[in-house]
Backbone as CSV, one residue per row, in Angstrom:
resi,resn,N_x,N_y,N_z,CA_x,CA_y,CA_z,C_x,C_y,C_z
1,UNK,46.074,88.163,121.122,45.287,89.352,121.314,46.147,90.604,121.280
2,UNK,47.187,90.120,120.919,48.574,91.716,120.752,47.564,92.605,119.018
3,UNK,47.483,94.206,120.153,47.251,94.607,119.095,45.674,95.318,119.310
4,UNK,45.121,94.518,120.391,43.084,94.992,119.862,43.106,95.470,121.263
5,UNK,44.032,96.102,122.237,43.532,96.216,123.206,44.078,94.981,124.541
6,UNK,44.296,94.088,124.013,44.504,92.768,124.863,46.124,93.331,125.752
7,UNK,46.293,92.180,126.684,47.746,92.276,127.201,48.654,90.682,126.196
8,UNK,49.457,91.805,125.615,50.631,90.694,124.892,52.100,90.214,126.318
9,UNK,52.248,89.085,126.268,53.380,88.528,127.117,54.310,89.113,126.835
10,UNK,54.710,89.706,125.751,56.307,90.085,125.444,55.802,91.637,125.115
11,UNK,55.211,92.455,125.495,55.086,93.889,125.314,55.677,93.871,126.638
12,UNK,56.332,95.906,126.457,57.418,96.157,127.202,56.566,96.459,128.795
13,UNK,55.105,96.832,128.791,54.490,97.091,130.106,54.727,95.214,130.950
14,UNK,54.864,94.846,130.311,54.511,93.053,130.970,55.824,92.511,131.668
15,UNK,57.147,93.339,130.965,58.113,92.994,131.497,58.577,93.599,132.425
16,UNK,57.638,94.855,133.263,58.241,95.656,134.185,57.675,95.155,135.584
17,UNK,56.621,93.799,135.665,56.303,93.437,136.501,56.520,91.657,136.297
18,UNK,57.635,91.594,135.882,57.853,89.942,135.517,58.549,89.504,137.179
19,UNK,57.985,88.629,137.626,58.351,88.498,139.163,59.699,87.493,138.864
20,UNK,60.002,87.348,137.170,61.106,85.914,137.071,62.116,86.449,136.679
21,UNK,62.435,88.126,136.284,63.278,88.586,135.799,64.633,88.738,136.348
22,UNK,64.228,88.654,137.907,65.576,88.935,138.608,66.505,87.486,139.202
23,UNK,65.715,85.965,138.989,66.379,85.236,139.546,67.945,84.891,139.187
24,UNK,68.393,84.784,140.409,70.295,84.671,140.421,70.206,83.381,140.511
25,UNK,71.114,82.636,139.957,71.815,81.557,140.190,72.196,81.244,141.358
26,UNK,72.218,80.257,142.065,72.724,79.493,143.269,74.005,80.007,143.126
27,UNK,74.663,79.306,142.188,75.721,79.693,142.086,76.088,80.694,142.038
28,UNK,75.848,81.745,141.842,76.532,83.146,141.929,76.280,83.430,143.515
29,UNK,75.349,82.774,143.963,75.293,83.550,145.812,76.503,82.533,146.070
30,UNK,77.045,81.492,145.883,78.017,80.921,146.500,79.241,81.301,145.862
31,UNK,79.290,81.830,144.897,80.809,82.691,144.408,80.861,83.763,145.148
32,UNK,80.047,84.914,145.525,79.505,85.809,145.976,80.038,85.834,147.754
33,UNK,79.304,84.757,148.334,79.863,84.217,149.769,81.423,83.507,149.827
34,UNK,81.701,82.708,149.100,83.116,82.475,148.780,84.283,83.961,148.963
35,UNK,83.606,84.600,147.804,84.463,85.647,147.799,84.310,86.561,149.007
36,UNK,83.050,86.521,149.906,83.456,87.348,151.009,84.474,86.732,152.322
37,UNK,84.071,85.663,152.284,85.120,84.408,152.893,86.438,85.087,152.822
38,UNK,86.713,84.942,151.465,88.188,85.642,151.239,88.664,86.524,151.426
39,UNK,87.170,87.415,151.864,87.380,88.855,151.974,88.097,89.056,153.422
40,UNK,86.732,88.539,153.736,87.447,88.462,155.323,88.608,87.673,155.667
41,UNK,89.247,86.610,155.452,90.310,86.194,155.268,91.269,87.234,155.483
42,UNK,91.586,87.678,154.171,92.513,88.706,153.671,92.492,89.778,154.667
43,UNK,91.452,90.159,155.254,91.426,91.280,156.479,91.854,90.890,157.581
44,UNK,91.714,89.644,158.108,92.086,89.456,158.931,93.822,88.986,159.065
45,UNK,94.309,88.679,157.907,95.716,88.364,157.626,96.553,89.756,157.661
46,UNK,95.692,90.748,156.635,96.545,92.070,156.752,96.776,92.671,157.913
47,UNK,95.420,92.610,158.542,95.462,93.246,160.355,96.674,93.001,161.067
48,UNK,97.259,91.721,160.723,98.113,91.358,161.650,99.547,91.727,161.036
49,UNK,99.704,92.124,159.631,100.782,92.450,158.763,100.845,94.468,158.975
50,UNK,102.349,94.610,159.759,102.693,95.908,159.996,103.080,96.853,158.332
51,UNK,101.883,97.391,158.080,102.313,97.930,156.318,102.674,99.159,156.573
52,UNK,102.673,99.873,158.219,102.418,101.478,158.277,101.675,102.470,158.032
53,UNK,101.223,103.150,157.530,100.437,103.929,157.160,99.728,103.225,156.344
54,UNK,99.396,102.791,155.409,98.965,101.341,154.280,97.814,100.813,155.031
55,UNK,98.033,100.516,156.239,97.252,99.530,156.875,95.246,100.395,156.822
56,UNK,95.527,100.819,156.893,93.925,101.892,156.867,93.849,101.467,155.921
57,UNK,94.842,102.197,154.126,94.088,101.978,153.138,93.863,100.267,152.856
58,UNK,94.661,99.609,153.342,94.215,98.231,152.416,93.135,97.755,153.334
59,UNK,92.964,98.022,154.588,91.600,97.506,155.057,90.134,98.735,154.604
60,UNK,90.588,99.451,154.499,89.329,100.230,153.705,89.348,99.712,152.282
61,UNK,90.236,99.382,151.132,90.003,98.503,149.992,89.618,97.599,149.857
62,UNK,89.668,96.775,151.262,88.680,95.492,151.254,87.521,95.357,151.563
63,UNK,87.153,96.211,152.068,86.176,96.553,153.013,84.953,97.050,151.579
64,UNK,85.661,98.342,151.643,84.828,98.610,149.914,84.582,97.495,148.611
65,UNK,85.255,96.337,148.456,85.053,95.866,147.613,84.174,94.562,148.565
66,UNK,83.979,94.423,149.570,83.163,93.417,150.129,82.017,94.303,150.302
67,UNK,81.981,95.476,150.157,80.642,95.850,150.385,80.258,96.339,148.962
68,UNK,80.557,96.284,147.948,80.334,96.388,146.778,79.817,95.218,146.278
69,UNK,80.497,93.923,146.546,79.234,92.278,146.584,78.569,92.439,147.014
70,UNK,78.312,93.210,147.997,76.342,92.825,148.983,75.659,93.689,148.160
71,UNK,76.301,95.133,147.729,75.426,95.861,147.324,75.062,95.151,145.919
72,UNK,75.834,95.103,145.117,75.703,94.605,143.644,74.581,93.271,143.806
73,UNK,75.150,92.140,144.493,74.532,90.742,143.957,72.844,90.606,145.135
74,UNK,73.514,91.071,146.563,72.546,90.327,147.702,71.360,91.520,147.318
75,UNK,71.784,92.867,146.799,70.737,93.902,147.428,70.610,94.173,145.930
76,UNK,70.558,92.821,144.656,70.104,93.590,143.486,69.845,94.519,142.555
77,UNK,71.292,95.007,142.940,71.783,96.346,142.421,72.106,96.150,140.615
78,UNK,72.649,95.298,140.890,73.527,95.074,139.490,72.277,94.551,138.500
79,UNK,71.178,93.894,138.694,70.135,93.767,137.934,68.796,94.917,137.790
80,UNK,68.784,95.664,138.800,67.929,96.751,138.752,68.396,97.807,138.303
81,UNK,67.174,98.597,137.219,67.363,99.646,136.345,66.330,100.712,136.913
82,UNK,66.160,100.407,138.516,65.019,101.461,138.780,65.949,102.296,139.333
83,UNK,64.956,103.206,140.903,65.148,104.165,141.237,66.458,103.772,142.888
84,UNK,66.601,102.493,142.797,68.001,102.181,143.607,68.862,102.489,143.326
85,UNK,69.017,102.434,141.923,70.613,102.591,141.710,70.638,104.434,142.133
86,UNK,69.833,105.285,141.648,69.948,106.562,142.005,70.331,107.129,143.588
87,UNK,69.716,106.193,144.261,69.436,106.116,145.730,70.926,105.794,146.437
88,UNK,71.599,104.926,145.749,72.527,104.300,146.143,73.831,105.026,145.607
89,UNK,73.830,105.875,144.435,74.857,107.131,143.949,74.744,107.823,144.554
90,UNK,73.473,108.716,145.194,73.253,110.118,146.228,74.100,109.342,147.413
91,UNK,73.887,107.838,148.348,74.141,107.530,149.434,75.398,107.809,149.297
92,UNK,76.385,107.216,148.468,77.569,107.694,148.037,78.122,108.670,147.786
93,UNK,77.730,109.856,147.560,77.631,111.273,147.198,77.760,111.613,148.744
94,UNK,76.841,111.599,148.978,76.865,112.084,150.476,77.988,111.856,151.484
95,UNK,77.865,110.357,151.490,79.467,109.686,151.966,80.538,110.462,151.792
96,UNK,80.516,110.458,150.650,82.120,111.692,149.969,81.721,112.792,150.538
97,UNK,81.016,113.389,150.994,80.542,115.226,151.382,80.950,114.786,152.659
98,UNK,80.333,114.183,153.628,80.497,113.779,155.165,82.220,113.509,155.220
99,UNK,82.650,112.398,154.519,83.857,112.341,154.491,85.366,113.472,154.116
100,UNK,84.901,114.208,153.040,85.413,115.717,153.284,85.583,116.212,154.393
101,UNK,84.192,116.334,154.465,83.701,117.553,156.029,84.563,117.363,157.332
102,UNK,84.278,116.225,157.401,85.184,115.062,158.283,86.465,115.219,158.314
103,UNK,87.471,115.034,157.184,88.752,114.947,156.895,89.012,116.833,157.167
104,UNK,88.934,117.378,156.606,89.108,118.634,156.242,88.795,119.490,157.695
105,UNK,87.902,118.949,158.902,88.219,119.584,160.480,89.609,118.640,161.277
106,UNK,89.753,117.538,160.481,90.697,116.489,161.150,91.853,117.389,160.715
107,UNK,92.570,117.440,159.463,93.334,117.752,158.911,93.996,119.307,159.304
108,UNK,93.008,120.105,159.213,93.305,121.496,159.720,93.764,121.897,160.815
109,UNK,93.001,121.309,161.873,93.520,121.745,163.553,94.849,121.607,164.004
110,UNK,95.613,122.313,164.482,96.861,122.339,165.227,96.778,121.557,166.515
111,UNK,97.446,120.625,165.734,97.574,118.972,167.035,99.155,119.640,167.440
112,UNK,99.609,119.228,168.514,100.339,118.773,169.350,101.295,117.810,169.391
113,UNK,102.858,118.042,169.099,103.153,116.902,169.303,103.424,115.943,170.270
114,UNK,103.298,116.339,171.401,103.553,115.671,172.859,102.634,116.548,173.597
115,UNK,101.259,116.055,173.573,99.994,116.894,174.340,100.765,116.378,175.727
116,UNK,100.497,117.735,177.006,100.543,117.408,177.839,100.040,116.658,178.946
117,UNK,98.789,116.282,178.414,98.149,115.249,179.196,96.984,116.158,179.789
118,UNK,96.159,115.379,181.245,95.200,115.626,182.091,96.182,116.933,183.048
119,UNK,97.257,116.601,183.653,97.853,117.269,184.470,98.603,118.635,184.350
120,UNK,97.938,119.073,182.687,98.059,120.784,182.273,96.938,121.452,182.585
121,UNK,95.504,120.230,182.915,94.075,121.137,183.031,94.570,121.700,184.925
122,UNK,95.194,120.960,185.595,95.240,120.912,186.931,94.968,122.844,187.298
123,UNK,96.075,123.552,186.989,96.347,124.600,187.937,94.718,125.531,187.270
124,UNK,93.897,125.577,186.086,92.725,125.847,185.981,91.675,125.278,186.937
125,UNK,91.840,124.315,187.059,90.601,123.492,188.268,91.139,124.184,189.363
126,UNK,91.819,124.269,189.865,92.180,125.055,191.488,91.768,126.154,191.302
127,UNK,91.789,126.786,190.560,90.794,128.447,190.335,89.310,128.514,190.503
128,UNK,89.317,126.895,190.645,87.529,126.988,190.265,86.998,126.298,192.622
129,UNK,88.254,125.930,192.982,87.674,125.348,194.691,88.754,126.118,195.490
C-alpha cells in the first residue's frame, strides 16, 4: 500500500517510532560494566599512588571517562539523534561556565601562607563582651 495513502514499513515516518531500533547487545552492557570495574579499579589504585599535584587530574580523567560510558551506552546517548544529545552539550556547557566561575574566585583571592588560625579572631571578640 506504499504510495496511495497507506503506511509503508520502511518509509522514514515508521522508523522514528520503531520500538526495535535501539536494542544493545548483552554484550556491550557487559563490556560497558567490565570497563567500569576497571574504572574503578584504577581509581582506587591511583588514590593510594602519591603523583602530587597529578593526583586530581588523573582521578578527574577517570572519572570523566567512566561517566562518559553511562552517558554514551546506559543513558542511550550514542544511539539517539534526538533532542538529548543537545540537552547533554548545554549540561556540559554549563559545567564549563560554573567551573570557570568557580576556578576564577578560587584562583584570584589572596590566600595566606601560614593563616593564623581561630586565635587572630580572639582580640575582635573581646570588643564585642
Amino acid at each position: 500500500m506504499s504510495g496511495h495513502g497507506g503506511h509503508d514499513d520502511n518509509s522514514k515516518n515508521s522508523k522514528l517510532f520503531d520500538p526495535t531500533e535501539h536494542v544493545v547487545p548483552i554484550s556491550t552492557y557487559i563490556g560497558v560494566f567490565v570497563a567500569l570495574m576497571v574504572g574503578t579499579a584504577l581509581t582506587t589504585i591511583v588514590a593510594d599512588i602519591d603523583l602530587g599535584k597529578w593526583n586530581t587530574v588523573v582521578a578527574l580523567f577517570i572519572a570523566v571517562c567512566k561517566m562518559l560510558l553511562v552517558v554514551l551506552f546506559f543513558m542511550h546517548v550514542k544511539y539517539n539523534r534526538s533532542l538529548s544529545r543537545i540537552v547533554i552539550v548545554a549540561a556540559f556547557f554549563w559545567l564549563a561556565i560554573m567551573i570557570t566561575l568557580a576556578s576564577s574566585d578560587e584562583l584570584t583571592r589572596g590566600w595566606e601562607i601560614n593563616p593564623a588560625g581561630w586565635g587572630a579572631i580572639l582580640p575582635y571578640l573581646r570588643s564585642f563582651f
